[in-house]
C-alpha positions, 0 to 999 in steps of 0.5 A: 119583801112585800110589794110595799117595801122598798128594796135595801141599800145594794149590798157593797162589793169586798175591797180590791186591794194590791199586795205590794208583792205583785210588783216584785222586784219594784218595791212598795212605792212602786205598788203604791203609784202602780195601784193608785194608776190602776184604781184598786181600792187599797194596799197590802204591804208585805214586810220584806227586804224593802226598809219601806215595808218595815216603815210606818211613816213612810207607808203613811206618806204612801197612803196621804199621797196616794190616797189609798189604804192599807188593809193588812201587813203580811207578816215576814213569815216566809221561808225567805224572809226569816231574818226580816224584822227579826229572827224569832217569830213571835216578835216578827208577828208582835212587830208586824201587828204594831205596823198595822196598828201604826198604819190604820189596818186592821188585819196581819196575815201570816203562814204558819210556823214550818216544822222545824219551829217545833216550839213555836209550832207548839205554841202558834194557835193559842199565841194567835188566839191571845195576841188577837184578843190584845191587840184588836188585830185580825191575825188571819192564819194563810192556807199552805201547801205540802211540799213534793218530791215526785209524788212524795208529799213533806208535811213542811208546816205545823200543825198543819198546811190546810187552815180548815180543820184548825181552831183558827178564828180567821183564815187568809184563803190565797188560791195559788196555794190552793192549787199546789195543795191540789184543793178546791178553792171554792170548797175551801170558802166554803167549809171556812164559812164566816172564818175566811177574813181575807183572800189572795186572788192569784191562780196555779194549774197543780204544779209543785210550784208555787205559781202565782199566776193571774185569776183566770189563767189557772185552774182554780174556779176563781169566778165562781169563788169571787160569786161567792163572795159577792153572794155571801156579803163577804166583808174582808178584802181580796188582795191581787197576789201574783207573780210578775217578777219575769215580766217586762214593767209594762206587761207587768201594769197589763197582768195587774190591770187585767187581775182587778178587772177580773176581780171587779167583774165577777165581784159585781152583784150581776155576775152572781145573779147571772153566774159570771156570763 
């Protein structure tokens, strides 16, 4: 830029939107009010037992009455949620992306199939890549974890737990996984590139277990990874996924307040310039 050029227009902050999850055991009207209340930019609606979650007229009276969005549907590919929607994965995935299609988003995320799913193993990264095209749906494909045993790892996922060496067009970065894996979160944005669509903003200390716990009380570099982002122009969403299903309700309103004011801070354009201090 010469001394005659004006500066361009500040480059937007990546949206900060609530997994419905974070309430669990309220439900998604809850997220709704708790996210409205609380100024995150958007939803994300995690298909589960909730009828709500698997409602598209009733997430539209959420987001008229709420005034908030709805940026993805988590598809119900979890180990808990495999007879949700239905019990074959494919029409779980086709039904997810007609949900999102029906509430104005534009983006399913989705685990990849466990290992006992051998055909639908087979047929997951060309089913992604054709439904993709289709539907004009982002199909963002989660990082996984293998599962331990002392120190014996199960490859539970096919083809694989780590999105990064696979042929995924967009991937679905979630950093309490990234801890159980025992990986580096920021490496991992780092090696997807322009792949990473979508992150799920939590944190983990290396445990087998799946944590979930509030950005910054982990050991993932969560600041540094949210710079990134910010300094890289990234366009997907950062969606606050953790767990407060044993808190009291109104410690749960703090740990949600205080994981969109992390968020926002080192998202900001001066946390990147300035590394977070």
């Amino acid at each position: 830029m010469t001394a005659h050029q004006p500066p361009g227009p500040p480059v937007p902050s990546p949206r900060v939107a609530l997994s419905t999850s974070s309430v669990y055991p309220e439900r998604v009207r809850d997220a709704f009010r708790v996210a409205s209340d609380l100024g995150y930019d958007a939803v994300e609606v995690m298909v589960y037992t909730d009828p709500v979650s698997q409602d598209a007229a009733a997430i539209n009276d959420l987001v008229q009455q709420h005034q908030l969005p709805v940026v993805s549907i988590h598809a119900p590919t979890l180990l808990l949620t495999q007879r949700v929607m239905h019990s074959a994965p494919w029409p779980k995935i086709d039904m997810s992306l007609d949900l999102a299609r029906a509430v104005g988003c534009d983006t399913v995320v989705v685990h990849p199939p466990f290992r006992w799913q051998r055909v639908y193993a087979r047929e997951f990264v060309d089913g992604v890549a054709t439904r993709e095209h289709d539907s004009g749906i982002t199909i963002a494909v989660e990082n996984m974890y293998p599962w331990r045993a002392g120190e014996r790892l199960v490859q539970a996922y096919l083809p694989h737990w780590d999105p990064v060496g696979q042929p995924y067009d967009n991937v679905t970065l979630d950093l309490s996984h990234a801890a159980t894996a025992r990986e580096d979160s920021l490496e991992m944005a780092r090696a997807l590139g322009s792949r990473l669509h979508h992150v799920h903003l939590t944190d983990g200390l290396g445990s087998a277990l799946d944590e979930h716990l509030v950005p910054g009380r982990g050991s993932q570099p969560v600041a540094p990874l949210l710079q990134h982002l910010a300094g890289t122009g990234f366009a997907g969403s950062v969606v606050v996924e953790v767990s407060t299903r044993k808190v009291s309700a109104h410690q749960r309103r703090e740990d949600l307040a205080e994981s969109l004011a992390f968020a926002r801070r080192h998202l900001a354009p001066a946390a990147v310039l300035d590394g977070g201090a």
